[in-house]
C-alpha positions as CSV (number, residue, x, y, z in Angstrom):
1,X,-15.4,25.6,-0.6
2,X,-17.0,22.6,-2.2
3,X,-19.2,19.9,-0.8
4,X,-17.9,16.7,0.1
5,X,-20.1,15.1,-2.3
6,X,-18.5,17.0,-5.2
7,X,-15.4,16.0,-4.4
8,X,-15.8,12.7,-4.3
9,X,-18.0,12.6,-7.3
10,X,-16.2,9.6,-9.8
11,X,-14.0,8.6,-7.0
12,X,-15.0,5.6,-7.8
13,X,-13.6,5.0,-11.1
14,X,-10.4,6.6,-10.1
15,X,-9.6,3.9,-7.6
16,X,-10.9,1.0,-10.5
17,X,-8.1,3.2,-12.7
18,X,-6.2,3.1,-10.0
19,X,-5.9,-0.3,-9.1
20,X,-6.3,-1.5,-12.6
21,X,-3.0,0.2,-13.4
22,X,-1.1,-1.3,-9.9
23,X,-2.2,-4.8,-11.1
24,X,-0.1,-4.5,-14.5
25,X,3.3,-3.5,-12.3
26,X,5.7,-5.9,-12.1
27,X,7.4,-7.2,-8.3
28,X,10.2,-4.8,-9.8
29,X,8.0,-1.5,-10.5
30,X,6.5,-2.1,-7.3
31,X,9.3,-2.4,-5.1
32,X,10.4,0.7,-6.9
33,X,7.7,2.5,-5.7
34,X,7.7,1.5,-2.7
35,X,11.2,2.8,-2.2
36,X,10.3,6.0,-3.5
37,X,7.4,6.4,-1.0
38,X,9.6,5.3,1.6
39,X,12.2,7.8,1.0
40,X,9.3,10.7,0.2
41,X,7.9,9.8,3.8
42,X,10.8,8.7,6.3
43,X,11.5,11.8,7.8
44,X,7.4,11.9,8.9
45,X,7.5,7.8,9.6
46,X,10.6,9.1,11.9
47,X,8.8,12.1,13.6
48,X,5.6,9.6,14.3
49,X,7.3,7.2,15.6
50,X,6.5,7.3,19.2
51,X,2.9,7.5,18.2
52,X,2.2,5.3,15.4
53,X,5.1,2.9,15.7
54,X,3.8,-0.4,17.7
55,X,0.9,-0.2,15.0
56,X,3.1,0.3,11.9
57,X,5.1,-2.8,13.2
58,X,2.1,-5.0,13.7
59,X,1.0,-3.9,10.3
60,X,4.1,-5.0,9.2
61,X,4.2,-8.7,10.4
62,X,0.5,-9.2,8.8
63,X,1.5,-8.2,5.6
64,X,4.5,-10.5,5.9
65,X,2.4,-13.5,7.2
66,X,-0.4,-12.6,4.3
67,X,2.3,-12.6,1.7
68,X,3.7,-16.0,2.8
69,X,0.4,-17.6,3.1
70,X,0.2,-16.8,-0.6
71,X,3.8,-18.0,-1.3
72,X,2.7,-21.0,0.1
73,X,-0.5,-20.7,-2.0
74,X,0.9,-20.4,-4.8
75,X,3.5,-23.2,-4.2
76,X,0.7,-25.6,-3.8
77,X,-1.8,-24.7,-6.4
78,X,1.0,-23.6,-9.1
């Protein structure tokens, strides 16, 4: 088995890589995504439920208030 440190040796230009190429989706490509991972995952997001629900749900409501303070951002500085 390999150490840790090997494994995570240029992680860090995969996640630059990686979010380099999530910056050039568009709203449409992303929401595409999402949908895919949502239906890859729902049975698990199902089966956890009891356990990891309350915090999925309050995960939830601050995405939806960070992406309305930038909606509002954006109105004003646009």
């Amino acid at each position: 088995m390999r150490e840790l440190g090997t494994l995570r040796e240029g992680w860090d230009t995969l996640e630059a890589d990686e979010t380099r190429l999530l910056r050039r989706l568009t709203v449409h490509e992303s929401i595409r995504q999402w949908l895919i991972l949502q239906q890859t995952f729902e049975s698990q997001l199902q089966e956890t439920a009891t356990l990891f629900g309350s915090e999925r749900q309050t995960a939830l409501a601050q995405l939806q208030a960070r992406l309305r303070r930038l909606a509002e951002w954006q109105t004003n500085h646009g």
